[in-house]
C-alpha positions as CSV (number, residue, x, y, z in Angstrom):
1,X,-36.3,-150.9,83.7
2,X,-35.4,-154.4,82.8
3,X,-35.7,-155.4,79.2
4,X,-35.4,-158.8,77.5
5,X,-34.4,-159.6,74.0
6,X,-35.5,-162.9,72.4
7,X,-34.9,-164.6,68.6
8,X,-37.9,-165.5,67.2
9,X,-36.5,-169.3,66.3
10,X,-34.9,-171.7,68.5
11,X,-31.6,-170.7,70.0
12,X,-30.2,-171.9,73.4
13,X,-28.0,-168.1,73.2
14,X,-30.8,-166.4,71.8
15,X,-31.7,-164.3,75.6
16,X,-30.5,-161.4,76.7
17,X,-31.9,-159.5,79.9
18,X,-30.5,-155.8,79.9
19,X,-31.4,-153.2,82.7
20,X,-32.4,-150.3,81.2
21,X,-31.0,-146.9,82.5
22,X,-34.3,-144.6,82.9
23,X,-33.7,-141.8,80.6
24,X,-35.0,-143.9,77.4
25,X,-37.9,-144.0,75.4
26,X,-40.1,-147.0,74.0
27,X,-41.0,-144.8,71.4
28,X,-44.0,-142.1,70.8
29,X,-47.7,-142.8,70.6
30,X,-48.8,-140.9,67.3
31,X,-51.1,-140.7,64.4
32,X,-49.8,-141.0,60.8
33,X,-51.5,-137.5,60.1
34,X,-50.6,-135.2,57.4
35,X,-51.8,-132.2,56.8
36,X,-52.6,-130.0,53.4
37,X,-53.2,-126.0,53.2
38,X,-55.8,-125.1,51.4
39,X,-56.4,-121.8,49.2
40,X,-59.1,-120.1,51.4
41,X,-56.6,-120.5,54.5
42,X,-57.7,-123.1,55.8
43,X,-56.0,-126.7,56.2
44,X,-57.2,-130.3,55.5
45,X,-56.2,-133.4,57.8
46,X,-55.5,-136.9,56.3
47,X,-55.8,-139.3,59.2
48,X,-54.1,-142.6,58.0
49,X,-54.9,-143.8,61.8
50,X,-52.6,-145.7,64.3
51,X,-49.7,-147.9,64.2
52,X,-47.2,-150.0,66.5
53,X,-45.0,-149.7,63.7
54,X,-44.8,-145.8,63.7
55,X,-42.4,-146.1,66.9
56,X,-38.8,-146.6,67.9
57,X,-37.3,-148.4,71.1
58,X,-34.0,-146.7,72.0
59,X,-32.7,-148.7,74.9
60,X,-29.4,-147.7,77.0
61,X,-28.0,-149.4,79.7
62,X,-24.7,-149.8,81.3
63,X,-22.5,-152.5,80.3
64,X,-22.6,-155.5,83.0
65,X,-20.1,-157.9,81.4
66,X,-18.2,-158.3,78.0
67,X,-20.6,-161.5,77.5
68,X,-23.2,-159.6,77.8
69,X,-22.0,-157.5,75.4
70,X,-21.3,-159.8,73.0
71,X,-24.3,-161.7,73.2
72,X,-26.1,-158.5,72.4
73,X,-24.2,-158.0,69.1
74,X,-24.3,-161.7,68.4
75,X,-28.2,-161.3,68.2
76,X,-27.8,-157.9,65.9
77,X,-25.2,-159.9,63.9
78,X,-27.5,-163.0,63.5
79,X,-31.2,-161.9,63.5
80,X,-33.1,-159.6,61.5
81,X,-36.1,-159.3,63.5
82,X,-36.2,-159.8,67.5
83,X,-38.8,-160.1,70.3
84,X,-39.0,-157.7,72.5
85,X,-40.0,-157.4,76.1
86,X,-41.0,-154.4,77.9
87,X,-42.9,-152.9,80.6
88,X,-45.4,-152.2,77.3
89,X,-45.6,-155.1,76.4
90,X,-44.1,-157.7,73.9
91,X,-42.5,-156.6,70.1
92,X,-41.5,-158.2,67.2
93,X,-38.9,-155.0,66.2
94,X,-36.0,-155.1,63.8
95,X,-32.8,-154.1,64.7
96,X,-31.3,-150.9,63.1
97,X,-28.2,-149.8,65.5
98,X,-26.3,-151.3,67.9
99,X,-23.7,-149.3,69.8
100,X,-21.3,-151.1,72.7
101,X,-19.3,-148.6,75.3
102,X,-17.4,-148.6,77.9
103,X,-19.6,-146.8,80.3
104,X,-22.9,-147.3,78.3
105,X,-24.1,-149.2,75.2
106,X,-27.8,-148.5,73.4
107,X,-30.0,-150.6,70.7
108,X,-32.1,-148.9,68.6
109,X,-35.3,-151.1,67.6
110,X,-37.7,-150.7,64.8
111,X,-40.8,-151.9,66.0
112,X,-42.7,-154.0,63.2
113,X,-45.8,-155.3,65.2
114,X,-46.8,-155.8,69.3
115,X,-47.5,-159.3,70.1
116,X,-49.1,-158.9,73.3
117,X,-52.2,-157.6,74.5
């Protein structure tokens, strides 16, 4: 799966196009539920609802170059929020771990909001 990472402002550097490896996730679909026991056994549900910002991108993908590599931690380095492109859709997500390898590098993303429909 082939991602792309944007800045959010002007930079000529600021794009990076990563192919994905498979096994990853663009984070779960869930409710921010919590539920309560009650004293007759029972159990009561507080449904905050849905929201982009409940999930996690965890991408992995096998190194191509050292540029690419270091234009990936240039953007971790330099920007606190990114855009992100997917085959979900577009993210604004904030970056929380980067991890360069030899054999395979990951970036985990916090999404804060999708941007596309």
């Amino acid at each position: 799966m082939r991602v792309m990472l944007t800045t959010t402002t002007f930079d000529p550097l600021g794009v990076v196009t990563l192919d994905c490896v498979p096994e990853q996730t663009l984070g779960e679909t869930r409710r921010r539920m919590s539920r309560v026991a009650t004293l007759d056994g029972g159990a009561v549900f507080n449904d905050g609802g849905y929201s982009e910002a409940d999930r996690t991108i965890q991408l992995r993908w096998v190194p191509k170059s050292a540029e690419q590599e270091a234009a990936v931690a240039r953007l971790v380095e330099r920007y606190a929020r990114l855009q992100v492109s997917t085959r979900r859709g577009v993210f604004l997500a904030a970056t929380e771990a980067y991890a360069p390898g030899a054999t395979e590098s990951s970036l985990s993303l916090l999404v804060v909001e999708k941007l596309s429909v």
